[in-house]
C-alpha positions as CSV (number, residue, x, y, z in Angstrom):
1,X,139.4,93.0,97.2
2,X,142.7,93.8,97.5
3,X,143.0,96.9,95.1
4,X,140.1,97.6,96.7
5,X,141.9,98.1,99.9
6,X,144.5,99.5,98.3
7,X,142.9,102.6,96.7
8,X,141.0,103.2,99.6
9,X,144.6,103.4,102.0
10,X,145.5,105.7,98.8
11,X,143.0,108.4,98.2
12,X,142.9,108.4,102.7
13,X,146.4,109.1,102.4
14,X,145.8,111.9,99.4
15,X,143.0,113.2,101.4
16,X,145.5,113.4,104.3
17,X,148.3,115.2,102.3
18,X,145.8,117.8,101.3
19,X,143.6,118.5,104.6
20,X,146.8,119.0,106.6
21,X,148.1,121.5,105.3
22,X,144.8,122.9,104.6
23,X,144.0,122.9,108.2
24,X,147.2,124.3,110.0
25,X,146.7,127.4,107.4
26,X,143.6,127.8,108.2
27,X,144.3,127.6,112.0
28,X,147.3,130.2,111.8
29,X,145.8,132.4,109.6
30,X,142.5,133.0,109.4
31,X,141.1,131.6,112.4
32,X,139.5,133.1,114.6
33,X,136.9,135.3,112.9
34,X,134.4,135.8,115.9
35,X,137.0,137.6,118.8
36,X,133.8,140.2,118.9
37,X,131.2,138.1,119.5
38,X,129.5,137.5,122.8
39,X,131.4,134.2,123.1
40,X,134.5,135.7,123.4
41,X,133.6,137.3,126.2
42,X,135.0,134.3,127.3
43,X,138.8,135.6,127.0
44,X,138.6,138.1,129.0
45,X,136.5,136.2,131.5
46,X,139.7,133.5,131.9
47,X,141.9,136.1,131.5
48,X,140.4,138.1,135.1
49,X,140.0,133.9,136.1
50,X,143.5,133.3,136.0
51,X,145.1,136.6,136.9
52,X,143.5,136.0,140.5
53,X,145.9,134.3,143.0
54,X,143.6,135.4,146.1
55,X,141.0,133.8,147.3
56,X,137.7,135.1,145.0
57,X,134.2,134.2,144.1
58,X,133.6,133.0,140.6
59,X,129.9,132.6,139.3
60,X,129.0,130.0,137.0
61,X,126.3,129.2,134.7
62,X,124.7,130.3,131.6
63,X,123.4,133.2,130.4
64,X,121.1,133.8,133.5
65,X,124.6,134.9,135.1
66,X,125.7,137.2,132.8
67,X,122.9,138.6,132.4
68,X,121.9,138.5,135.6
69,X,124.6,140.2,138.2
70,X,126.2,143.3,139.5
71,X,129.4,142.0,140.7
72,X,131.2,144.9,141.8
73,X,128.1,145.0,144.5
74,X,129.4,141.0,145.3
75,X,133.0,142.2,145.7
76,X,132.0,145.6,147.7
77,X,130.5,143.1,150.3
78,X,133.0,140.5,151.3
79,X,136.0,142.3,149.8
80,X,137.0,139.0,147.6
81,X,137.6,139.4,143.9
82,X,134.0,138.5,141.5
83,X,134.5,137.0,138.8
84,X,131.1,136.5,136.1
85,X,132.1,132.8,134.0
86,X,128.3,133.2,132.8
87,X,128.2,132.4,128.7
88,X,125.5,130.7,126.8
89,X,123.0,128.1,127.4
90,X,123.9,126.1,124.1
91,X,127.0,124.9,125.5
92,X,125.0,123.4,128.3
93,X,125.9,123.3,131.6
94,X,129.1,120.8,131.7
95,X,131.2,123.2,129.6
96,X,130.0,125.9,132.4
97,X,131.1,123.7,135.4
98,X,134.3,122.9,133.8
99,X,135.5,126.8,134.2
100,X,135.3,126.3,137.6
101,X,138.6,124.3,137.3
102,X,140.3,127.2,136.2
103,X,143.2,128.6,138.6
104,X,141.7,127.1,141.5
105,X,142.9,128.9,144.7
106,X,142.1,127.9,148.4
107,X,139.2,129.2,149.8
108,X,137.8,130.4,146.8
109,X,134.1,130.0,146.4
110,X,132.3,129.1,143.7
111,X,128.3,129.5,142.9
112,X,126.3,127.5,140.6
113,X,123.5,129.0,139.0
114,X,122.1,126.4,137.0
115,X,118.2,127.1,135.4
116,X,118.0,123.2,135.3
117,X,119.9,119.8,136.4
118,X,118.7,117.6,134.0
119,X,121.4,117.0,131.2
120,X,123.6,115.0,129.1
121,X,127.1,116.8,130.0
122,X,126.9,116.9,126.1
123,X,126.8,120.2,124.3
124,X,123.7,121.5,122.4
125,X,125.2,123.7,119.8
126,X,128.6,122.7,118.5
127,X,129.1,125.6,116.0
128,X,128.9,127.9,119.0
129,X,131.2,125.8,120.6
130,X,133.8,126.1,117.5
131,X,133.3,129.6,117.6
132,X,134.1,130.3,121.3
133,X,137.3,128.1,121.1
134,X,138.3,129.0,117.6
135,X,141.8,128.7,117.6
136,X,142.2,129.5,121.5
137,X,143.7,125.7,122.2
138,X,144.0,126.4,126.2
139,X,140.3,126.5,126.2
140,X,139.9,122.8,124.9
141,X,140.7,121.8,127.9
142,X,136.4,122.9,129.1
143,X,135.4,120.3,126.3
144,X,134.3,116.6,127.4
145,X,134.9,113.6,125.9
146,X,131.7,113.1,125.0
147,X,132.0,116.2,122.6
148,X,135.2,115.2,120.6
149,X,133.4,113.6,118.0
150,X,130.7,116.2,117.5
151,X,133.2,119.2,117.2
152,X,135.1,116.5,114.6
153,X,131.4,116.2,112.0
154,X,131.2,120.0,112.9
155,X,134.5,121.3,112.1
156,X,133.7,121.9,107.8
157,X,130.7,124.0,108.4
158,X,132.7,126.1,111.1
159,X,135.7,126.1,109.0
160,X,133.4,127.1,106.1
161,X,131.2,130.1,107.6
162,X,134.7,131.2,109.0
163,X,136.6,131.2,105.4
164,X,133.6,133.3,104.0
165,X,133.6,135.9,106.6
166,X,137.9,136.0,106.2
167,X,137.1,136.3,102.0
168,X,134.4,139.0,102.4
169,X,137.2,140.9,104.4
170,X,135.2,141.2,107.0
171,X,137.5,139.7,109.4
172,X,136.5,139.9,113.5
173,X,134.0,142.6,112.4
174,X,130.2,143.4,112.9
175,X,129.4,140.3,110.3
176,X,131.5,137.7,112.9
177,X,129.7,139.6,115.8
178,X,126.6,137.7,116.7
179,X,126.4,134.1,115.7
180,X,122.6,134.0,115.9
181,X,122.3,137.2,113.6
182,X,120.1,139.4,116.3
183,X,120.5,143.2,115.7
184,X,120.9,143.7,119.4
185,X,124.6,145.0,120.5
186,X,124.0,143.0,123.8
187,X,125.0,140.3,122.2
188,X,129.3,141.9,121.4
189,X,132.1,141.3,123.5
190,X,132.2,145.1,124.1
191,X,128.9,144.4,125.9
192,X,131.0,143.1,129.0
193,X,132.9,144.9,132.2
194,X,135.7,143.7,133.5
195,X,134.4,141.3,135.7
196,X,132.1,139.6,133.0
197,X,129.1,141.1,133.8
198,X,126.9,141.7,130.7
199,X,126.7,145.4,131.0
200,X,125.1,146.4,127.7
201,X,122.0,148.7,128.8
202,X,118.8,146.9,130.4
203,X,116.4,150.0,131.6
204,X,113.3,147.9,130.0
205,X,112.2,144.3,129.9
206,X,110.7,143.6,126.4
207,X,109.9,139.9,126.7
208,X,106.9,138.1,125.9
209,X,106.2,135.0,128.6
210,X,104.6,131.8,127.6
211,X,104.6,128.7,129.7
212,X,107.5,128.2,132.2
213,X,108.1,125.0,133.8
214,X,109.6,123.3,136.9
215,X,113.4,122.6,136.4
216,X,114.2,119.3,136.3
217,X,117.2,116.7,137.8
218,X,118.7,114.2,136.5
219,X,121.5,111.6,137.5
220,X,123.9,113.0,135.2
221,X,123.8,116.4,136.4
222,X,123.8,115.4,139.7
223,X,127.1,112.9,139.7
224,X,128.7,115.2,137.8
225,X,128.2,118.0,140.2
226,X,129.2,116.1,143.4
227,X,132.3,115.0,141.5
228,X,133.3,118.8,141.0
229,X,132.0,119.7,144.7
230,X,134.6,116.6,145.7
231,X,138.0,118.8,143.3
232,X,137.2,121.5,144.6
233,X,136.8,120.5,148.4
234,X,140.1,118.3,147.9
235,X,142.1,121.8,146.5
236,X,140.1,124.2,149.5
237,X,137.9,125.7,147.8
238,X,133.9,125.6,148.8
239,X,131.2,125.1,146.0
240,X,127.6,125.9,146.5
241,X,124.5,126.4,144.3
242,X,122.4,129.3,144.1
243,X,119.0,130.6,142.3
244,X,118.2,131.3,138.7
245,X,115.7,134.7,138.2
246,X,112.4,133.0,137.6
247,X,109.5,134.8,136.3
248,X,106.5,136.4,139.1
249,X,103.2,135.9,137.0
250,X,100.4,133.9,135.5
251,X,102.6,131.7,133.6
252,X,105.1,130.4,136.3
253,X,104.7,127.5,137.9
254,X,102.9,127.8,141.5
255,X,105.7,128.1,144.5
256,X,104.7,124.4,145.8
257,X,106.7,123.2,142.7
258,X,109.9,125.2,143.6
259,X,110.1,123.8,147.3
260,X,109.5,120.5,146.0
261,X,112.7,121.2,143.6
262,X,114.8,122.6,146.1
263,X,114.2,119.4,148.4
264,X,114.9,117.0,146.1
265,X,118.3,119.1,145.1
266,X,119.5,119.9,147.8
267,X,119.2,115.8,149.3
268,X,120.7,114.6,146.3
269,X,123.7,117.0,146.1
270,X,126.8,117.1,148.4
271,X,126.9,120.7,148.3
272,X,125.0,123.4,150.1
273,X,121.9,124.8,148.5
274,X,122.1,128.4,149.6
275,X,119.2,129.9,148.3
276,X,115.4,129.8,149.0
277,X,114.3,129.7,144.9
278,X,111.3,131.7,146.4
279,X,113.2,134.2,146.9
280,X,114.6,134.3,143.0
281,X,111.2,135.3,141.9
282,X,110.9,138.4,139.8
283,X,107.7,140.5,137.8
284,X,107.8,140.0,134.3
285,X,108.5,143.1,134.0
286,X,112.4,143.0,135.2
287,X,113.2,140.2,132.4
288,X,114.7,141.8,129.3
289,X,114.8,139.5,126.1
290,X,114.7,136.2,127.4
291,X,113.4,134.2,130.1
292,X,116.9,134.3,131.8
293,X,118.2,137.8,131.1
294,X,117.3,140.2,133.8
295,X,116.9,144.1,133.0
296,X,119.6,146.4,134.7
297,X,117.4,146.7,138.1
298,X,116.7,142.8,137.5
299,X,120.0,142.2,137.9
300,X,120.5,144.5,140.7
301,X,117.9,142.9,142.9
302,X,119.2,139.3,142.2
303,X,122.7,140.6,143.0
304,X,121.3,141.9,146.5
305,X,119.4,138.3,147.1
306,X,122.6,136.7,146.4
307,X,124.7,138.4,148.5
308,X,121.9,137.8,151.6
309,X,122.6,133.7,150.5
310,X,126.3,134.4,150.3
311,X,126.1,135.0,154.2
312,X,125.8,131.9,154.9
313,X,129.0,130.8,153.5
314,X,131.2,133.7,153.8
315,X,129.9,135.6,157.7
């Protein structure tokens, strides 16, 4: 039992000696190989984040957000700095709400535009989460505890997919651009202003609706929110939640269910509910490829709602 042991301790300690070194090479030079990709959007979008020290209004959320606002219109308004945090719904909507600790200034105001609050505060899809922190370490930080051993098991396959695209020579080119392989160049970091807005072309929805349904809540959303309304509050800063873009047609949900939704969320959170969800509802017709992604004019007439809500806070 003892040699056992022994050569166990031994080839761990081999294994050691050779993944180390392994590892900081491939961390210094050849990651990262997406810096193209939608998800590094995210750069620039901490970048504008931290480069504020005024009070501004940062949006959070998912993809609904960046695909869903005009911010200059935002900042036109109430003369504060916009900044667009919207990413990607596969890194779930913890990872969102921890951006909202970024450079936090007081009586800055930030708006949550969650499409549901039922959740695990775990992400969904840790290779996109390896490929929008790469080797960008000051972003590990909007990682929870609950992911460190998931990005650990997922590491190789990043690390592998990575060390092909650096052998083909097609470092941070159109090969690293879209993770999910979709032709359409909405999906580059070129595709985004400076304030994070997805800006790549919308004149045309071309979605397909099925079935929609109600959003849901759960406990763990919900804590986890108040607990982020509570930092911000303590640091002077005001946190509220605001409406998703939900679909206008046969296969929505009937209003009843929305009210129902917004009752039950705003009694259970500490924040203000600043929206109407009623008032978030839009024709098929201004979605663009997704259920959450609103065409250009989609986008407009959210913005335009939002600011109406944003009254309440900031008039």
């Amino acid at each position: 039992m003892k040699k056992f042991i022994t050569k166990v301790v031994l080839f761990l300690c081999l294994l050691a000696v050779i993944m180390v070194p392994v590892t900081v090479f491939f961390f210094c030079e050849i990651s990262p190989q997406y810096e193209n990709g939608y998800n590094a959007s995210l750069l620039d979008k901490v970048e504008r984040l931290k480069s504020i020290e005024e009070p501004k209004i940062v949006l959070i959320g998912n993809s609904n957000v960046s695909f869903g606002f005009q911010s200059e219109l935002i900042q036109e308004k109430y003369g504060m700095p916009v900044v667009n945090m919207g990413l990607h719904g596969g890194l779930d909507n913890a990872f969102h709400e921890e951006m909202a600790k970024i450079n936090v200034q007081e009586g800055d105001v930030y708006v949550i535009c969650h499409h549901t609050f039922a959740d695990d505060s775990k992400i969904d899809d840790i290779q996109l989460a390896w490929i929008t922190l790469e080797n960008h370490w000051d972003l590990y930080s909007l990682l929870n505890k609950e992911d460190i051993s998931a990005m650990i098991t997922g590491f190789p396959d990043y690390m592998k997919k990575a060390m092909v695209l650096w052998g083909l020579g097609l470092v941070n080119q159109e090969a690293a651009k879209n993770y999910n392989a979709e032709s359409d160049a909405c999906y580059s970091r070129d595709a985004f202003n400076m304030y994070g807005d997805n800006v790549y072309p919308r004149e045309e929805g071309n979605f397909t609706f099925k079935e929609q349904t109600l959003p849901e809540i759960n406990d763990t959303c919900i804590n986890r929110l108040n607990e982020l309304n509570k930092y911000l509050e303590e640091r002077g800063a005001t946190m509220v939640v605001a409406g998703y873009p939900i679909g206008k047609g046969e296969y929505t949900p009937e209003e009843e269910g929305f009210v129902d939704f917004q009752k039950e969320l705003s009694n259970r959170l500490d924040c203000e509910v600043i929206s109407d969800y009623r008032d978030y509802f839009y024709d098929y017709k201004y979605f663009y490829n997704s259920f959450l992604h609103l065409t250009d004019e989609g986008a407009r007439l959210r913005t335009e709602q939002l600011n109406k809500d944003l009254e309440k806070v900031l008039e």
